[in-house]
C-alpha positions, 0 to 999 in steps of 0.5 A, spaced: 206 528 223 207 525 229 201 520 231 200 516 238 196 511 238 194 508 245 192 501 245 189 497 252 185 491 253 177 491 252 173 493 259 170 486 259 177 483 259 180 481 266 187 485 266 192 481 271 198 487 270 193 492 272 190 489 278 198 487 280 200 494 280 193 496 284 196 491 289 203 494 289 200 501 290 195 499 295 201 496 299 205 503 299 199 506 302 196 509 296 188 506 297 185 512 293 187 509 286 183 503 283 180 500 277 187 501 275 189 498 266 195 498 264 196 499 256 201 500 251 203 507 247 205 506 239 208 513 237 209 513 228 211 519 223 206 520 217 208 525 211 205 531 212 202 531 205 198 526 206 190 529 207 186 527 213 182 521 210 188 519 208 193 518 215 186 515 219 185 510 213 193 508 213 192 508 222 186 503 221 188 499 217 194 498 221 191 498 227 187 492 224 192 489 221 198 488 225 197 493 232 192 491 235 188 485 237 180 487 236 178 481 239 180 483 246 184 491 244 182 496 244 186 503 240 185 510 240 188 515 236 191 521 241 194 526 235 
């Protein structure tokens, strides 16, 4: 099975890429967009004979131990 994982810098965090690309859209006319966060997508295959429980233990405990910062990430599991 396929699993998405969205990874993005907490709300309270300053996010310098985010605010960059807002400044390069708005110079290309596009004003409309804002409060823009840049965050990064990390896509892996489980064996489908795992159970449910089973797949988001092993996706948290990955997330906590490797993926994701939780100081200042925060994760998402998208499917």
């Amino acid at each position: 099975m396929r699993i998405k994982i969205l990874i993005r810098l907490k709300s309270q965090i300053l996010e310098p890429q985010g605010k960059v690309i807002e400044q390069a859209l708005n110079n290309l006319g596009f004003n409309e967009f804002n409060n823009i966060r840049q965050g990064k997508l990390i896509e892996l295959d489980l064996p489908d004979n795992l159970s449910k429980e089973e797949k988001g233990q092993k996706i948290d405990s990955a997330c906590k131990k490797l993926l994701v910062n939780d100081i200042i990430e925060e994760y998402e599991v998208l499917g």
